[in-house]
N, C-alpha and C positions, 0 to 999 in steps of 0.2 A: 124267846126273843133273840132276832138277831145281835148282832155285836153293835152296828150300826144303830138298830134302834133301841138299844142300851144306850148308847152314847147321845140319843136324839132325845132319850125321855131327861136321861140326867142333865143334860143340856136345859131344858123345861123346867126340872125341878130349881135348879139353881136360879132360872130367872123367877120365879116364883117365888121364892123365897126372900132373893134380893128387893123384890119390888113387897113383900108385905113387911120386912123388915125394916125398910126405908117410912111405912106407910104407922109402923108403929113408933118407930122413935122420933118422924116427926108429932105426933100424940104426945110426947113429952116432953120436948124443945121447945124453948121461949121463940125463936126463929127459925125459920127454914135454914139459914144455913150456917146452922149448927150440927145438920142433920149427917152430912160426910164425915164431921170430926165424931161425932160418936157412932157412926157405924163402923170407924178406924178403930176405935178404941175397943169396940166389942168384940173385931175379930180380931185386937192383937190380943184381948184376953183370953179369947179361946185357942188361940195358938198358946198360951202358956200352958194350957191345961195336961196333965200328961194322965 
């Protein structure tokens, strides 16, 4: 693969990701928007992780 379509798939894969992640936590939210404060909170936890 090129570099370009390296950059075009991870580009894909992140929205993909974004949107089934979104798609799960709102499954376990009282309301929708609640759904940004715990997508915050799970990538600031994955930033601690080392």
């Amino acid at each position: 693969m090129s570099v370009d379509a390296v950059k075009k798939a991870l580009s894909r894969m992140r929205a993909l990701f974004k949107q089934m992640a979104r798609r799960e936590i709102r499954s376990i939210v009282n309301q929708d928007s609640e759904v940004d404060d715990e997508l915050r909170a799970m990538m600031a936890s994955l930033q601690r992780v080392e």
